[in-house]
Backbone atoms as SQL, in Angstrom:
CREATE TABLE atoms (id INTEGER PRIMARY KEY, chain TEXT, resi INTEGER, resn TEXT, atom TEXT, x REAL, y REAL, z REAL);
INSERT INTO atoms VALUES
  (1, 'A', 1, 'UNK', 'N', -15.745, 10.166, -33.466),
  (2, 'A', 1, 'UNK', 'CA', -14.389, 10.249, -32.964),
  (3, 'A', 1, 'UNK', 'C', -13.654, 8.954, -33.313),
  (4, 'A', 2, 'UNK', 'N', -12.576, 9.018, -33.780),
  (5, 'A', 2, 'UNK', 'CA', -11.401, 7.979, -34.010),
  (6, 'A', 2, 'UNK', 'C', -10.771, 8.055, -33.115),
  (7, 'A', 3, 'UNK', 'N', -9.909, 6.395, -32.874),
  (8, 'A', 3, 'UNK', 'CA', -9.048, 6.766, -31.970),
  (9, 'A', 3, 'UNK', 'C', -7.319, 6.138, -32.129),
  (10, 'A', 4, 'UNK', 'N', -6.344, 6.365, -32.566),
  (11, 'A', 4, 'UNK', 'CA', -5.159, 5.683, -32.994),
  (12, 'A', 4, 'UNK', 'C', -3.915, 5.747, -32.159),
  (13, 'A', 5, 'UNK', 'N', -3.414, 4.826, -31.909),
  (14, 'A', 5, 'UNK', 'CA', -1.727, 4.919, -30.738),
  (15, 'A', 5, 'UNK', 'C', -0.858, 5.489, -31.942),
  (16, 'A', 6, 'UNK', 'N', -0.338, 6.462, -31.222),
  (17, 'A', 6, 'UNK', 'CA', 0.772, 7.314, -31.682),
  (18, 'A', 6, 'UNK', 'C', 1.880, 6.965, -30.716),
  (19, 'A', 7, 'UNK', 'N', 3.102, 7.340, -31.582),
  (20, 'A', 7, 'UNK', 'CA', 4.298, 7.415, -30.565),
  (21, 'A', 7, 'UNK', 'C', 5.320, 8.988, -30.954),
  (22, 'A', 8, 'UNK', 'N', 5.370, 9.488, -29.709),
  (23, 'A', 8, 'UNK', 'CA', 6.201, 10.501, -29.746),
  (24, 'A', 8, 'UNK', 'C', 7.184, 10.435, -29.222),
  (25, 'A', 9, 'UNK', 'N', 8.881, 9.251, -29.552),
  (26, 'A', 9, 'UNK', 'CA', 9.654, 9.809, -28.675),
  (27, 'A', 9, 'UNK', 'C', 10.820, 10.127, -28.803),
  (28, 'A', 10, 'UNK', 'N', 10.756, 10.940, -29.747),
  (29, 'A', 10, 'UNK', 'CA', 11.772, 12.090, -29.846),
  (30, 'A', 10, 'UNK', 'C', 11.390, 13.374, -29.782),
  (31, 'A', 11, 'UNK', 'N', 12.199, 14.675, -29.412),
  (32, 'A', 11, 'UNK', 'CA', 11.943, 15.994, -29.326),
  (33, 'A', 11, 'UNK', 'C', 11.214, 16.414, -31.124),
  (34, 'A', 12, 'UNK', 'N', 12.890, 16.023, -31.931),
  (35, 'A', 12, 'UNK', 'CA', 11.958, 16.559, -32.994),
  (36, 'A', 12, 'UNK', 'C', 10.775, 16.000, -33.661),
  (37, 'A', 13, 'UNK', 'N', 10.475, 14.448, -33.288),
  (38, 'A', 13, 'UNK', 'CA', 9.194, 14.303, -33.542),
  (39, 'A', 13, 'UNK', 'C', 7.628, 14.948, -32.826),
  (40, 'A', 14, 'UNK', 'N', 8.163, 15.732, -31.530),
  (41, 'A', 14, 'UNK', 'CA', 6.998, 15.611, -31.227),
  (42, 'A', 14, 'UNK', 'C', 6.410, 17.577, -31.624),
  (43, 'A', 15, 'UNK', 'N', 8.176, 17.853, -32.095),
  (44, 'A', 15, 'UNK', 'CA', 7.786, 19.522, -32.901),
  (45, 'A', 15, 'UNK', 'C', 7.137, 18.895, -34.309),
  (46, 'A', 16, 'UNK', 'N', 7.272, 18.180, -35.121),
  (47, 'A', 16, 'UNK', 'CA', 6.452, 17.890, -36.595),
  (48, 'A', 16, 'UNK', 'C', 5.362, 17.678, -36.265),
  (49, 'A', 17, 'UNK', 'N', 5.068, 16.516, -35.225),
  (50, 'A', 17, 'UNK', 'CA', 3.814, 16.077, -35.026),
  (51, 'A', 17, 'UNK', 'C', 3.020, 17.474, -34.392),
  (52, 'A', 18, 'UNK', 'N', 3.564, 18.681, -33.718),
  (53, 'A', 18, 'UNK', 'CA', 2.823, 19.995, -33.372),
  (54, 'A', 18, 'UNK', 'C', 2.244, 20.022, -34.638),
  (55, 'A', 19, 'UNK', 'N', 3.345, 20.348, -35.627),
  (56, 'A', 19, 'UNK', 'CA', 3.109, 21.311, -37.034),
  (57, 'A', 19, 'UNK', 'C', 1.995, 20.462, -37.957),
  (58, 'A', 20, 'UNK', 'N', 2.295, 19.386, -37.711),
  (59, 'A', 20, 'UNK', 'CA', 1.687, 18.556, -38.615),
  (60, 'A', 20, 'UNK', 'C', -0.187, 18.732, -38.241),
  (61, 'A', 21, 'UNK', 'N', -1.010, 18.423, -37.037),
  (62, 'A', 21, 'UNK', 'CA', -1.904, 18.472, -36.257),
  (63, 'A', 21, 'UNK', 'C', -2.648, 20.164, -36.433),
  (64, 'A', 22, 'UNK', 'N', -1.764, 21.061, -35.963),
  (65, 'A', 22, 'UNK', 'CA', -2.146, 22.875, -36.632),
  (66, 'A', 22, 'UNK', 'C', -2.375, 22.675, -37.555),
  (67, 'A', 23, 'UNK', 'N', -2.061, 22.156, -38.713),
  (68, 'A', 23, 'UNK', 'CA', -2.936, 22.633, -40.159),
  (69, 'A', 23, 'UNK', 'C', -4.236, 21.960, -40.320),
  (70, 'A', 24, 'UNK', 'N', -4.950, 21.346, -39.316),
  (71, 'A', 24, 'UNK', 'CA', -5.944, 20.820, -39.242),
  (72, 'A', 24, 'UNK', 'C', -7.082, 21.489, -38.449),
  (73, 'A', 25, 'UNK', 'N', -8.531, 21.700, -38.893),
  (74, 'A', 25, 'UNK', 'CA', -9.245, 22.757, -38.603),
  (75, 'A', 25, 'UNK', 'C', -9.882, 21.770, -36.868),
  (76, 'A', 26, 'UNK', 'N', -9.648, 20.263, -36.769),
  (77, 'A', 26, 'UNK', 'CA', -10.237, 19.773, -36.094),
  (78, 'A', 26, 'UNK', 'C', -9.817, 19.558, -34.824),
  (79, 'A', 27, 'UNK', 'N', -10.046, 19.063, -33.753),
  (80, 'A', 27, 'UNK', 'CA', -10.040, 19.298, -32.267),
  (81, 'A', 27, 'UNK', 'C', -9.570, 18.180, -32.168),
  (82, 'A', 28, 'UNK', 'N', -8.582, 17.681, -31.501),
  (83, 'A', 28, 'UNK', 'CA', -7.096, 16.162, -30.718),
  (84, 'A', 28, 'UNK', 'C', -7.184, 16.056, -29.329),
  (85, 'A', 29, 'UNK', 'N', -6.929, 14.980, -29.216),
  (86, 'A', 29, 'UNK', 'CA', -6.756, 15.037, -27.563),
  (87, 'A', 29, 'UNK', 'C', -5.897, 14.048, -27.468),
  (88, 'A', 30, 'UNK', 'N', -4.783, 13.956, -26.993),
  (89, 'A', 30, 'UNK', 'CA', -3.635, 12.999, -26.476),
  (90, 'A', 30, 'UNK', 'C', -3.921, 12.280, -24.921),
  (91, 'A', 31, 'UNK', 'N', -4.236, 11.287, -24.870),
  (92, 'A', 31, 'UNK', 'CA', -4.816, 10.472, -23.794),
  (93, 'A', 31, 'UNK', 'C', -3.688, 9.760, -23.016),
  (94, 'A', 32, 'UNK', 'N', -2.918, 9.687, -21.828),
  (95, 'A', 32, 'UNK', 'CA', -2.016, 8.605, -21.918),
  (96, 'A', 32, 'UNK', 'C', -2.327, 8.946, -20.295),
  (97, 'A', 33, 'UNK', 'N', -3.211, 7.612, -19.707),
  (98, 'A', 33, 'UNK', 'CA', -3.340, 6.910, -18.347),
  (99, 'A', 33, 'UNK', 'C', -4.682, 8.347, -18.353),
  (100, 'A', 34, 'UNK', 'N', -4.719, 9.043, -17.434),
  (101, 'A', 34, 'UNK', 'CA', -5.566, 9.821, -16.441),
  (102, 'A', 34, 'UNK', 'C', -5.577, 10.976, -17.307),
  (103, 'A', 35, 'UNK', 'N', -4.641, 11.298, -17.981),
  (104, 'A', 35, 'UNK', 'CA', -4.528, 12.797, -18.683),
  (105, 'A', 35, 'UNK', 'C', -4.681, 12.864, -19.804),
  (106, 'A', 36, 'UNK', 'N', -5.275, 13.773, -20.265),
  (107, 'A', 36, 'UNK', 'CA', -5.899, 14.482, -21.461),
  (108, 'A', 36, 'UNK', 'C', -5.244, 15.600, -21.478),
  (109, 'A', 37, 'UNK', 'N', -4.684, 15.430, -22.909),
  (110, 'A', 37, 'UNK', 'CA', -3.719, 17.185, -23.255),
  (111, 'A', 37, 'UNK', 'C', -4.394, 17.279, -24.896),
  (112, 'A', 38, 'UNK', 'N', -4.409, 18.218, -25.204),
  (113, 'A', 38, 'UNK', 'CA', -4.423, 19.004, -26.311),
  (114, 'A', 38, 'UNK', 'C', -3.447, 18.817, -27.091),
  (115, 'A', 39, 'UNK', 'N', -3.934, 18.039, -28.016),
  (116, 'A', 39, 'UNK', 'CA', -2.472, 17.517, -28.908),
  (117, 'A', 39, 'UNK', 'C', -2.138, 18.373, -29.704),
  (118, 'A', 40, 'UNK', 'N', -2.117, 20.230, -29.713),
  (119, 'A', 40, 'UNK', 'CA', -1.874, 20.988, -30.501),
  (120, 'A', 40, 'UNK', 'C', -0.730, 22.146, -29.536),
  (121, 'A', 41, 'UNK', 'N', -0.950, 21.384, -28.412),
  (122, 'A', 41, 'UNK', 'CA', -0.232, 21.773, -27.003),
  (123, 'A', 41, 'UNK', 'C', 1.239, 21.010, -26.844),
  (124, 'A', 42, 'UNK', 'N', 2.228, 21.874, -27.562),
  (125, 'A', 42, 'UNK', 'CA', 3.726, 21.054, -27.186),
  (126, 'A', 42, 'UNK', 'C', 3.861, 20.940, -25.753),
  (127, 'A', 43, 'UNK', 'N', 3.549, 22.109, -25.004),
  (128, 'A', 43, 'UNK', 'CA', 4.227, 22.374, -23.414),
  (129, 'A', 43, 'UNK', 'C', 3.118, 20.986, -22.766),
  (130, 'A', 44, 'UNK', 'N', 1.659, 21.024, -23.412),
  (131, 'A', 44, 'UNK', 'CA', 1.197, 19.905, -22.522),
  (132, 'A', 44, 'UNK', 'C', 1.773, 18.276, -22.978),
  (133, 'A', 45, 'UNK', 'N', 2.015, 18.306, -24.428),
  (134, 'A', 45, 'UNK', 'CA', 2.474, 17.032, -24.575),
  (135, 'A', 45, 'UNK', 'C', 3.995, 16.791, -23.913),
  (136, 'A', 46, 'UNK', 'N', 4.758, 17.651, -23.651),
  (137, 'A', 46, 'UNK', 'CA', 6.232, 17.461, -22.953),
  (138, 'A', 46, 'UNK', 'C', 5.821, 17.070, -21.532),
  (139, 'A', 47, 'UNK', 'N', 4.401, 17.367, -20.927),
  (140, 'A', 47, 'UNK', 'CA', 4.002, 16.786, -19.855),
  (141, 'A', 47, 'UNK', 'C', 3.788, 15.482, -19.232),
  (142, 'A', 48, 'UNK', 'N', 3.385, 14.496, -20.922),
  (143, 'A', 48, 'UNK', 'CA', 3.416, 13.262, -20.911),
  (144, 'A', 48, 'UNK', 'C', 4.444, 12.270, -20.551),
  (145, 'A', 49, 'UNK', 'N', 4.367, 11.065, -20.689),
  (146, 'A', 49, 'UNK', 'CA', 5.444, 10.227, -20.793),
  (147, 'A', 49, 'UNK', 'C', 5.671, 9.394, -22.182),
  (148, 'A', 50, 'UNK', 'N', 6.585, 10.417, -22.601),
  (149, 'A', 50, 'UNK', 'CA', 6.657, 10.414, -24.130),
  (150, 'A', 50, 'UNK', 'C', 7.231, 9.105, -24.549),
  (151, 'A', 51, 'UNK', 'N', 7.881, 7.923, -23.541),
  (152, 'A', 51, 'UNK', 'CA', 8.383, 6.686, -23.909),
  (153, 'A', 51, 'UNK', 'C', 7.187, 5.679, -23.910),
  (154, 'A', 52, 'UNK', 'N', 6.353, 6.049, -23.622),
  (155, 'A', 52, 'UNK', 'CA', 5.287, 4.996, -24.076),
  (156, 'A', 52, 'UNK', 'C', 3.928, 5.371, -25.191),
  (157, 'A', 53, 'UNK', 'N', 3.631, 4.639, -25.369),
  (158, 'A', 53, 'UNK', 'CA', 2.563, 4.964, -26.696),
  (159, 'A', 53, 'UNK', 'C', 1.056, 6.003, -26.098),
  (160, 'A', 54, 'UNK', 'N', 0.665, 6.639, -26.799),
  (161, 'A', 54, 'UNK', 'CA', -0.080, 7.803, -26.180),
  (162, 'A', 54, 'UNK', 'C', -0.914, 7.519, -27.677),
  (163, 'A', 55, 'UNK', 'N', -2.919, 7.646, -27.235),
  (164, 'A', 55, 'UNK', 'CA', -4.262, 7.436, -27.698),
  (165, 'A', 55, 'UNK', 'C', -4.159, 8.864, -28.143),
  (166, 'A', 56, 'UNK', 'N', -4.384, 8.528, -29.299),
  (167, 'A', 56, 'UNK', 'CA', -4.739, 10.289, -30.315),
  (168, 'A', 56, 'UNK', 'C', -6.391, 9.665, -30.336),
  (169, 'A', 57, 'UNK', 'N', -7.326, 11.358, -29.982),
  (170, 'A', 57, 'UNK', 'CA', -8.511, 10.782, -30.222),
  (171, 'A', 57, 'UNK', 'C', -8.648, 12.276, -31.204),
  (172, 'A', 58, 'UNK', 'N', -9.182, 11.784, -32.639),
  (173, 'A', 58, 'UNK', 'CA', -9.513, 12.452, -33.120),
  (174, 'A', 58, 'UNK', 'C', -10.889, 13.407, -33.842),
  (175, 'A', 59, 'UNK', 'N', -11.330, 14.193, -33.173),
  (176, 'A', 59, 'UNK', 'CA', -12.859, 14.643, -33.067),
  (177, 'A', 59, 'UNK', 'C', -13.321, 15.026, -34.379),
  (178, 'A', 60, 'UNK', 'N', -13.321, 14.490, -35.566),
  (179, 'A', 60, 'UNK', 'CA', -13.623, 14.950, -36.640),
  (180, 'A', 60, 'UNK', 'C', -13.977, 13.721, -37.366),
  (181, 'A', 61, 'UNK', 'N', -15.365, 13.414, -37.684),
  (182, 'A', 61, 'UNK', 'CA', -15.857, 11.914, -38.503),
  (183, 'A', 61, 'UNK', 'C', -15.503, 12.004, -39.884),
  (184, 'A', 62, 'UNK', 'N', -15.905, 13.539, -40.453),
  (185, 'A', 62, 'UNK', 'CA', -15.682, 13.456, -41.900),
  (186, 'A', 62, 'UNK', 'C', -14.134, 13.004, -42.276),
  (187, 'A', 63, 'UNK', 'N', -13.160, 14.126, -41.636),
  (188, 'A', 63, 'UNK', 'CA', -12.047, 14.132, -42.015),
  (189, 'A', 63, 'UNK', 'C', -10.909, 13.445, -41.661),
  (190, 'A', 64, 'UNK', 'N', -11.426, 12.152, -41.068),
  (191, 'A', 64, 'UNK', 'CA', -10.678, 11.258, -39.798),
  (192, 'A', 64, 'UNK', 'C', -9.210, 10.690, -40.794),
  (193, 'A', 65, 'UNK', 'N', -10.237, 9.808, -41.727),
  (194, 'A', 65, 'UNK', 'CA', -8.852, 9.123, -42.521),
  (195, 'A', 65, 'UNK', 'C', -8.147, 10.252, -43.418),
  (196, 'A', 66, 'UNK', 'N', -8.674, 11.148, -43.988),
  (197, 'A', 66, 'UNK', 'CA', -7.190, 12.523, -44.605),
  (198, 'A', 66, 'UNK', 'C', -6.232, 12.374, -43.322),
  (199, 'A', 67, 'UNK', 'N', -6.965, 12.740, -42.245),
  (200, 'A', 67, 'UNK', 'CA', -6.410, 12.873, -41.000),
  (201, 'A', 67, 'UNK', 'C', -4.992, 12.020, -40.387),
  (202, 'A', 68, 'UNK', 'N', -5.472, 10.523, -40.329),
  (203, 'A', 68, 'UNK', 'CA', -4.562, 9.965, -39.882),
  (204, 'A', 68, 'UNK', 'C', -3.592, 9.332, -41.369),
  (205, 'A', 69, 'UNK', 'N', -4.335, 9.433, -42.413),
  (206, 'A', 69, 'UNK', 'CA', -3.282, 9.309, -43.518),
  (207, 'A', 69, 'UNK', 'C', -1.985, 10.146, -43.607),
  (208, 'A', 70, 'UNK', 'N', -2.189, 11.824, -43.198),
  (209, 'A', 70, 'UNK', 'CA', -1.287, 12.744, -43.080),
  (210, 'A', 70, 'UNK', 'C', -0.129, 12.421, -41.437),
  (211, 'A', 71, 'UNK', 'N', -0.539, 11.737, -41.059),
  (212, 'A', 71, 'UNK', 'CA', -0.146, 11.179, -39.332),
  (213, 'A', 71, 'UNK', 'C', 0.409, 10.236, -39.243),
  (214, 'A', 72, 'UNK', 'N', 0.528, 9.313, -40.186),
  (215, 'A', 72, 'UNK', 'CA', 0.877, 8.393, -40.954),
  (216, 'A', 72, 'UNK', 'C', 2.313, 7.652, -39.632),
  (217, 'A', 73, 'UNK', 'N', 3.278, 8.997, -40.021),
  (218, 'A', 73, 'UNK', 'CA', 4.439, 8.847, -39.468),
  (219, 'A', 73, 'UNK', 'C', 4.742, 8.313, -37.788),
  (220, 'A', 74, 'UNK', 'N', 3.465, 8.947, -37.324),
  (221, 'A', 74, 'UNK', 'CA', 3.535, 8.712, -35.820),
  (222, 'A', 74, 'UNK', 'C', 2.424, 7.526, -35.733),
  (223, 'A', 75, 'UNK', 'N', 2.125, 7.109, -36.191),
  (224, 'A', 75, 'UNK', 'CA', 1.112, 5.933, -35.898),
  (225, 'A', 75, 'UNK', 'C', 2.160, 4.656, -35.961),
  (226, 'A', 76, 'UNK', 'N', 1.328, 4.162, -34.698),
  (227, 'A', 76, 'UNK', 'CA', 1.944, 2.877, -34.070),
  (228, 'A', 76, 'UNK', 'C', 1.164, 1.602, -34.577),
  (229, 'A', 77, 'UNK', 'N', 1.605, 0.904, -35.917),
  (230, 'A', 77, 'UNK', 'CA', 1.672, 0.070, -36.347),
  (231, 'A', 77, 'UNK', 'C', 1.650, -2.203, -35.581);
């Protein structure tokens, strides 16, 4: 498992970042304080608190860096 700070905080970023995550065969989890959502889950990520930076953990070893290379956009630098 990898793990990288993303930021989602705009609406339409956090519809690309849906679309973007679905074409991936592997399993996400959006971490921010106590909660764990399904980062393939818009209704659970609108649950978050999208103004602060939110832990993408990504469950896939082989395909981690394709992964966050394509993610590129939302990674918090």
């Amino acid at each position: 498992m990898k793990t990288v700070k993303i930021s989602l905080n705009t609406i339409d970023k956090v519809k690309a970042f849906v679309n973007d995550v679905t074409k991936f065969n592997s399993d996400f989890d959006l971490v921010s304080g106590r909660y764990v959502i399904d980062a393939k889950s818009i209704m659970g990520i609108f649950s978050l608190d999208l103004s602060k930076d939110i832990d993408l953990n990504i469950h896939d070893d082989d395909s981690a860096d394709e992964i966050i290379s394509a993610l590129d956009a939302y990674i918090v630098k």
